[in-house]
C-alpha positions in Angstrom: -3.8 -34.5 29.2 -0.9 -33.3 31.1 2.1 -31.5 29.9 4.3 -34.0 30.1 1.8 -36.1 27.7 1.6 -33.3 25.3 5.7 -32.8 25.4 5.6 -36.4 24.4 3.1 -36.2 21.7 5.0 -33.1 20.5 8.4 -35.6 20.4 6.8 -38.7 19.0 5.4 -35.7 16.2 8.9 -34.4 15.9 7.5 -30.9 16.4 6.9 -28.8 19.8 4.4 -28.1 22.2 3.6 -24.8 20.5 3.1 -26.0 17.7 -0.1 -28.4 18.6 -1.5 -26.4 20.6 -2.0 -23.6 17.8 -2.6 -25.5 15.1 -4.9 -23.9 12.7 -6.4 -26.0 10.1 -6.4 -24.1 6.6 -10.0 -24.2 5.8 -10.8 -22.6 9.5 -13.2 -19.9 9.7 -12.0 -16.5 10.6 -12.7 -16.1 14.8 -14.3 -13.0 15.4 -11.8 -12.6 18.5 -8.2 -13.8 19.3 -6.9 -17.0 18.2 -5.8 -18.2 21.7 -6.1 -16.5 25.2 -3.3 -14.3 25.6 -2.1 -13.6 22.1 -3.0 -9.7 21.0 -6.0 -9.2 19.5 -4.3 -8.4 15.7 -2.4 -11.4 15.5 -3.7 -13.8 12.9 -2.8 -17.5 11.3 0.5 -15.5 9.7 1.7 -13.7 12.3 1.2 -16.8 15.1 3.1 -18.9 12.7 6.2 -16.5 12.4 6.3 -16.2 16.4 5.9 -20.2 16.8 9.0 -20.5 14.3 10.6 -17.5 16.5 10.9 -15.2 13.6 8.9 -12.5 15.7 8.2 -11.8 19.0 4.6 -10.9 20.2 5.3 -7.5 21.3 3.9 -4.7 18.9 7.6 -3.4 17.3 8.7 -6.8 16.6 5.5 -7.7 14.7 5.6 -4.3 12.9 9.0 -5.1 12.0 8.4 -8.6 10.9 5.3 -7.3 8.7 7.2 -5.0 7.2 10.4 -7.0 6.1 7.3 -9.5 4.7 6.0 -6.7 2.7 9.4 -6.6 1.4 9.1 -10.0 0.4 5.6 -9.6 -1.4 6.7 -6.5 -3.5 10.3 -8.9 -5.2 7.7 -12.0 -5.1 5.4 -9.3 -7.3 8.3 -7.8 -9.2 9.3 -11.1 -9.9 5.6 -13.0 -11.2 5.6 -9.6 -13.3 8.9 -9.8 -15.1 8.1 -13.6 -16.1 4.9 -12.8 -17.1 6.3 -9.8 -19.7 9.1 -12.5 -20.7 6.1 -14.9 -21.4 4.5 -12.0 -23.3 7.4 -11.6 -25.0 7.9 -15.2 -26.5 4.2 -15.1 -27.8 4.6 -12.1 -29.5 8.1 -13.4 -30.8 6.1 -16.0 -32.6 3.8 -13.7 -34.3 1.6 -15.1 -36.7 2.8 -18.8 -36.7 1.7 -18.8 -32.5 -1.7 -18.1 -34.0 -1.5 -20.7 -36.9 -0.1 -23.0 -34.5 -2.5 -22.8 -31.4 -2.9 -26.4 -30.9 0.4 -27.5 -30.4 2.2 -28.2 -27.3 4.7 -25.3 -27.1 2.0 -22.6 -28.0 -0.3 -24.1 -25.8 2.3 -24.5 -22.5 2.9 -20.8 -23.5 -0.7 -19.5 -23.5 -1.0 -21.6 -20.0 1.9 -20.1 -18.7 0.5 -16.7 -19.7 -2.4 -17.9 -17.8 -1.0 -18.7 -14.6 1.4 -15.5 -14.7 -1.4 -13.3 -15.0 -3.4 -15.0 -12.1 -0.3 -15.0 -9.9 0.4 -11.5 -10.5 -3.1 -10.5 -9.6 -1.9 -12.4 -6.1 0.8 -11.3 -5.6 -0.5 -7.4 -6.1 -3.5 -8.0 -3.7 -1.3 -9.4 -0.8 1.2 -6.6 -0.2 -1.8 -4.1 -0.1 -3.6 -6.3 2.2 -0.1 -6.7 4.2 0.5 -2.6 4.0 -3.4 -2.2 5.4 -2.3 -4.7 8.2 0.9 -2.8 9.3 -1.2 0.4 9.2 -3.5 -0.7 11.7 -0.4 -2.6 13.7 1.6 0.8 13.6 -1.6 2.9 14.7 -2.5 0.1 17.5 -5.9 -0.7 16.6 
């Protein structure tokens, strides 16, 4: 395949060149070395992606910065998952007695799943800016 074959592919695909050439399919093992010849050795799925959309360059400050304005993100996404969660708490515990007669029916029920699902999303979205904070450490320290 030539370049100009793949610049067609890439226009037929509405997408670029980068783009299929770094595709990483989601259930992709993790490679024990870089993704592709050339990129540093820290970069992973994340951080390719933001420099194929040109949200980050590949040299060490500009990933450190884009990590750490993603952090940012994580901790409101966190804040946020936590403060519906409390307002679901809240609703159940406004109902009292009759959310316990009335466990079966739909409301309760949409309530205890939303409970559900706030709690798992919270546990998510509290692992990922540690994980994201252990990243830039290791970014920052240049290992």
């Amino acid at each position: 395949m030539t370049v100009d074959d793949l610049v067609a592919i890439a226009y037929v695909l509405n997408t670029t060149p980068a783009v299929l050439l770094s595709h990483i399919p989601i259930d992709m093992p993790e490679p024990e070395g870089p993704f592709a010849t050339g990129l540093p050795s820290d970069v992973d799925p994340t951080g390719l992606r933001a420099w194929i959309e040109g949200k980050t360059m590949l040299d060490r400050e500009s990933r450190v910065r884009w990590w750490e304005e993603w952090a940012g993100r994580l901790r409101v996404r966190s804040a946020h998952h936590e403060e519906q969660l409390q307002g679901a708490y809240a609703e159940l515990s406004e109902l009292g007695d009759l959310a316990v007669q009335e466990a079966d029916a739909p409301p309760v029920q949409r309530l205890q799943w939303r409970i559900q699902d706030g709690e798992q999303a919270l546990k998510q979205s509290e692992v990922a800016p540690a994980l994201t904070e252990h990243l830039l450490d290791n970014l920052r320290e240049g290992t």
